[in-house]
Each structure stands twice: as structure tokens, then as C-alpha cells.
KOLTISE-698931 format. One record per residue: residue number from 1; residue in one letter; y, z, x of N, C-alpha, C in turn. Coordinates in nm, 2 decimals. Each point is the difference from the previous one (the first is absolute). Example, Ala and Ser with C-alpha at 12.3 -4.5 7.8 and 13.67 -1.06 7.14 Angstrom:
<recs>
<1 "a" <-0.57 0.78 1.32> <0.12 0.00 -0.09> <0.12 0.00 0.09>>
<2 "s" <0.11 -0.07 -0.04> <0.11 0.00 0.09> <0.11 0.08 -0.08>>
</recs>
This chain:
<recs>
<1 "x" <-0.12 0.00 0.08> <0.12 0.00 -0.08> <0.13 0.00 0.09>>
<2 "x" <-0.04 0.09 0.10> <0.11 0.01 0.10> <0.07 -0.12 0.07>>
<3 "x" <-0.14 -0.11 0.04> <0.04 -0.10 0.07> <0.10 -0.10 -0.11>>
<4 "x" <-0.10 -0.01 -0.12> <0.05 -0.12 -0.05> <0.17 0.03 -0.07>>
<5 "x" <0.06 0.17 0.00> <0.10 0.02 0.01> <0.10 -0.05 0.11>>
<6 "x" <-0.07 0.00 0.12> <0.09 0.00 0.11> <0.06 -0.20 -0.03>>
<7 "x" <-0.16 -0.07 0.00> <0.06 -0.12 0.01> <0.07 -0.03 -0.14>>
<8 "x" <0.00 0.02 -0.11> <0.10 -0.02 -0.07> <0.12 0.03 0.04>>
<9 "x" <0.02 0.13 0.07> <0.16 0.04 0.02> <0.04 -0.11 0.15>>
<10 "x" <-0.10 -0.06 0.04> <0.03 -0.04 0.13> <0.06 -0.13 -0.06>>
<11 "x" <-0.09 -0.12 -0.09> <0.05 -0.06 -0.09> <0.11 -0.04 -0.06>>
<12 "x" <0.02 0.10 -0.07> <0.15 0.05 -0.07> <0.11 0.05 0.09>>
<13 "x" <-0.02 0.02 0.12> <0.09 0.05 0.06> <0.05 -0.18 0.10>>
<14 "x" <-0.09 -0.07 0.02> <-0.01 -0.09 0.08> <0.13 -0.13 -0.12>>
<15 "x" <-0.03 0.03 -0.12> <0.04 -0.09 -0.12> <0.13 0.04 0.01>>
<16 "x" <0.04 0.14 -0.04> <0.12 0.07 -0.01> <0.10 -0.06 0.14>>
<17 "x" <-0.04 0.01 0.10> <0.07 -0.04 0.10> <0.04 -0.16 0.01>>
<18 "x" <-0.07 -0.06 -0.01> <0.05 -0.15 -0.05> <0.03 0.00 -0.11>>
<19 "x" <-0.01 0.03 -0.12> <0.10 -0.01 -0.13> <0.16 0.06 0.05>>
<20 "x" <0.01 0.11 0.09> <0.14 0.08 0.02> <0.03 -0.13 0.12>>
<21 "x" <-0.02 -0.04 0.09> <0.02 -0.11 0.08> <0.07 -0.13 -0.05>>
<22 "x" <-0.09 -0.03 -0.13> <0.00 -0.11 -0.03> <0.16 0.04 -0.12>>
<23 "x" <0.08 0.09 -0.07> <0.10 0.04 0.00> <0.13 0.01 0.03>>
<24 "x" <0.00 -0.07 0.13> <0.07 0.04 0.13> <0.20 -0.06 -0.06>>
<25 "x" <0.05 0.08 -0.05> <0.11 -0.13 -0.01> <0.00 -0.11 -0.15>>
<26 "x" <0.13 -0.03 -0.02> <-0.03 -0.12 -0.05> <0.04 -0.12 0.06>>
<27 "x" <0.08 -0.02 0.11> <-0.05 -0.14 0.05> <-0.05 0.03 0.19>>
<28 "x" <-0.09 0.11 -0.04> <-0.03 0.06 0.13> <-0.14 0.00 0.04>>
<29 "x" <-0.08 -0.06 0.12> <-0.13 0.01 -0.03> <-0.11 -0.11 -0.09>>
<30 "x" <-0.10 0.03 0.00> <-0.13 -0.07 -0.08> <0.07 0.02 -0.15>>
<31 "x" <0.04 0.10 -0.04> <0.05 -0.01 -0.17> <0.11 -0.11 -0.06>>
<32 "x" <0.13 0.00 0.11> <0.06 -0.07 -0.01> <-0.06 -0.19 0.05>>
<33 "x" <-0.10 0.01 0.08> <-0.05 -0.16 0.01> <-0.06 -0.05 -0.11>>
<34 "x" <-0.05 0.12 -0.11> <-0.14 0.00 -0.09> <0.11 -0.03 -0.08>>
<35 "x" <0.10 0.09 -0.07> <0.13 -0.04 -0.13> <0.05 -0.13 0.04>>
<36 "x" <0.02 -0.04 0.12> <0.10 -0.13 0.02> <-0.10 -0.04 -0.03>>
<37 "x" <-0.14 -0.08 0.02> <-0.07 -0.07 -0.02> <-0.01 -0.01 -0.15>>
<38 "x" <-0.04 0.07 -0.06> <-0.02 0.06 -0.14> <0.10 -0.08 -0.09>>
<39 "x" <0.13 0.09 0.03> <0.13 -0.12 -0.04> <-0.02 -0.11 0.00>>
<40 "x" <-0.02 -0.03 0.09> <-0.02 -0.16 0.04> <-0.03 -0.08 -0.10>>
<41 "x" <-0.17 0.04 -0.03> <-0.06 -0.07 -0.03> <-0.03 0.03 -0.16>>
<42 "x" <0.02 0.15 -0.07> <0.00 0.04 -0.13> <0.08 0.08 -0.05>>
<43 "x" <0.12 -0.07 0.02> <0.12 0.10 -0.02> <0.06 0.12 0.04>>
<44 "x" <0.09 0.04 -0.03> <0.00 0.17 0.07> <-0.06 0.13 -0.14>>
<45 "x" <-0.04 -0.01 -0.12> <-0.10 0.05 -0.06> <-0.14 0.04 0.08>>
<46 "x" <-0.04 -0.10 0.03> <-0.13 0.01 0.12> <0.05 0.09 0.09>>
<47 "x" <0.09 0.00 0.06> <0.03 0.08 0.15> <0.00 0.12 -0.05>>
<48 "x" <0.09 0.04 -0.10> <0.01 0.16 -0.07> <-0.16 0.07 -0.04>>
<49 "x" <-0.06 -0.14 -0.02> <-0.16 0.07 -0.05> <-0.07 0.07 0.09>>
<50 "x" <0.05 -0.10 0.15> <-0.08 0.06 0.09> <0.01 0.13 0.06>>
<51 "x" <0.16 0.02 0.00> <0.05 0.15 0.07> <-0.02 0.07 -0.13>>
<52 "x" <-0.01 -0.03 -0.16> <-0.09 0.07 -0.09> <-0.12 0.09 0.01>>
<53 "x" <-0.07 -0.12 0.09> <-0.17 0.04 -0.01> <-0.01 0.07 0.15>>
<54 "x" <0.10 -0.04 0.10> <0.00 0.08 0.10> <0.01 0.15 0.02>>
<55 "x" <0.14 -0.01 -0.13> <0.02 0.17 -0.03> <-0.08 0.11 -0.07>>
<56 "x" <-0.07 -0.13 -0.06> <-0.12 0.09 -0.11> <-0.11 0.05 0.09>>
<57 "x" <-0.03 -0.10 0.09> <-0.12 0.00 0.06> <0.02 0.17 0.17>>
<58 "x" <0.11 -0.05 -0.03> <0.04 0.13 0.09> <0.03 0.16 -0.06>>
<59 "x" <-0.01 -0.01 -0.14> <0.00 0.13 -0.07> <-0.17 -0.01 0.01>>
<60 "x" <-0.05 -0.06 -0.03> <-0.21 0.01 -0.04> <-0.03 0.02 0.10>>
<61 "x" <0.05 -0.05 0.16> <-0.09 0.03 0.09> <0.05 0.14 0.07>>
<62 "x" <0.11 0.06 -0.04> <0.08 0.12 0.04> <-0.11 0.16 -0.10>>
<63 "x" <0.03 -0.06 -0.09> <-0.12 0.08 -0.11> <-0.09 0.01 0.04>>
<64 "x" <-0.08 -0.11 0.03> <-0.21 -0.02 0.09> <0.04 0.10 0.10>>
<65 "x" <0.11 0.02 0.12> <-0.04 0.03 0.12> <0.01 0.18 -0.01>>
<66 "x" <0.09 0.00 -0.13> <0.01 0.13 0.00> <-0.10 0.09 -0.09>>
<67 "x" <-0.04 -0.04 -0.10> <-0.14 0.04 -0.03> <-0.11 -0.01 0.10>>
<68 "x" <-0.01 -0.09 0.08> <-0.12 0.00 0.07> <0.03 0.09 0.08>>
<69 "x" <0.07 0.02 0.08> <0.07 0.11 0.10> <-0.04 0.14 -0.06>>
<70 "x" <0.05 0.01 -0.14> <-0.04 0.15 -0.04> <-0.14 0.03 -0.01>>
<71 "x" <-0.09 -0.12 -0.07> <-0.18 0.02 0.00> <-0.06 0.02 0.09>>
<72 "x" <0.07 -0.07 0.16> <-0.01 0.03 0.14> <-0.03 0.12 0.03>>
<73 "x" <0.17 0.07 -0.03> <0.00 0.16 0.08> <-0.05 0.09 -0.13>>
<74 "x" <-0.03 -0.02 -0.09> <-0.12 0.07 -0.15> <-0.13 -0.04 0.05>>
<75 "x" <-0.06 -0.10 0.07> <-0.16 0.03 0.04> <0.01 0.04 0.12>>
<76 "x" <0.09 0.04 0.11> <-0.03 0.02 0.10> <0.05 0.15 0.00>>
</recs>
């Protein structure tokens, strides 16, 4: 139980870091190349969707690391 804890949080912790990366800015970084592209090619609707799903995705994986963190130091 213990293991398959650790690689989840290792997982989730590996995700979280490239979702907060991928963030960086708005014409700053991989986020700002990903929106200008986006624009580009499906309006700027599409671009807001992505820093949408970026921000959501960054509350879900902030949630995972910190539950799993507590199950962590609760079985050990």
C-alpha cells in the first residue's frame, strides 16, 4: 500500500511541476508559445480554454499531492 502510495505522489508530484511550468507568464515561456499558437489558429477563445484547463488542472493536481501526503504520514 505503502509503495503504490509513494508512486502516485511521485506521479502527481512529477504532473504538478509541469502544469505550474507550463503557467509561466502570459507571453512568457512554453504557455505563452502554446496561447500564441492557439490564437493563431482557433481564436483567442481556445487560448483562454487552455490557461482554463491549465488552472483547473493545477487546483486537481495540488488536491492529489496533498491527500496523498497525509495517507503517507497516516500509514507510516
Amino acid at each position: 500500500m505503502e509503495t503504490l502510495l509513494y508512486v502516485l505522489l511521485i506521479i502527481v508530484s512529477i504532473a504538478l511541476i509541469a502544469v505550474v511550468l507550463l503557467q509561466s507568464g502570459r507571453s512568457a515561456g512554453l504557455s505563452g508559445a502554446i496561447s500564441g499558437g492557439a490564437e493563431q489558429l482557433m481564436g483567442k477563445q481556445k487560448a483562454r480554454g487552455i490557461e482554463a484547463f491549465l488552472t483547473r488542472a493545477t487546483v486537481v493536481l495540488a488536491i492529489l499531492f496533498f491527500v496523498l501526503t497525509v495517507l503517507l504520514a497516516y500509514f507510516l
